[in-house]
N, C-alpha and C positions, 0 to 999 in steps of 0.2 A: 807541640810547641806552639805558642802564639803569635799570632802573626801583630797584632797590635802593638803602634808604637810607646814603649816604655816597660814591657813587658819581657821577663826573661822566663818564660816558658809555663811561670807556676801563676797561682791565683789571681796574685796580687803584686802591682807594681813597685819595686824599688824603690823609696825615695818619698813616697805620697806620705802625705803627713796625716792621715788617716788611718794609717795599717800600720800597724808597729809586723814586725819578723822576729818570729822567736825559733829559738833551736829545741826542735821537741826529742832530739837522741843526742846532745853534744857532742855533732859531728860536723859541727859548722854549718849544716847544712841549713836554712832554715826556711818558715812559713812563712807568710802574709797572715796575720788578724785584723780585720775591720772594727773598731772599734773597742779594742780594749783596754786603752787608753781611758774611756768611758765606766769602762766597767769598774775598774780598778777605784776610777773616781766617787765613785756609787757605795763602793764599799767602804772607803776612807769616812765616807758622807755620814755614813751608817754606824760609823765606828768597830767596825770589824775588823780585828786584828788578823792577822794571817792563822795564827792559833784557831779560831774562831770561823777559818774560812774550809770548806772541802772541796777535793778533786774536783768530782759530781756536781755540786753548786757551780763553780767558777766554769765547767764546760758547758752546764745549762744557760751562765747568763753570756760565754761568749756564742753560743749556738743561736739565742736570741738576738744578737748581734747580724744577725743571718750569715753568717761563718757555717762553713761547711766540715764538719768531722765524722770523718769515716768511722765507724763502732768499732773496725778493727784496730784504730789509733789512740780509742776512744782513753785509754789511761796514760799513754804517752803523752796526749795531752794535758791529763788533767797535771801528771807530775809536772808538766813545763809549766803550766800554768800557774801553777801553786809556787815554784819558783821565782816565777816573775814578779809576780805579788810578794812576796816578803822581799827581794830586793827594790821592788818600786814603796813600799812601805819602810822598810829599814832610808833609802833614800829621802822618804817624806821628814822623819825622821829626825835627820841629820841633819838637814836644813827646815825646815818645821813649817814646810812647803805642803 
């Protein structure tokens, strides 16, 4: 567990408007990403639909993010991943943000 103030034990702090947190098994439980906020925005940039988007890609460009993914997590991530992106895309969307 971490001893640093702001921190509850995992990567990435709560709250930082830097790290988004996702739930990579919907178990509530979730991560700290640095940066994918970014990412996401790259791809929007790029016109690439979530169709258009893979696992593998989106873990490669948040692992460039210098985010840390275990290989044994390595597809739990990519399916949150890929998750997160069509509802952050469906969201662009809707409001044409």
């Amino acid at each position: 567990m971490s001893q640093r103030p702001g921190m509850d034990g995992s990567c990435c702090p709560k709250g930082d408007v830097n790290v988004t947190q996702i739930d990579l098994f919907g178990d509530g439980r979730t991560v700290g990403l640095v940066g994918l906020q970014t990412v996401f925005e790259q791809l929007v940039l790029l016109g690439r639909r979530p169709e258009d988007v893979t696992a593998d890609e989106l873990v490669a460009m948040v692992k460039a993010q210098r985010n840390y993914i275990p290989d044994r997590t390595r597809a739990a991530y990519g399916a949150a991943l890929l998750r997160e992106y069509i509802a952050y895309w469906t969201r662009r969307s809707k409001t044409g943000k």
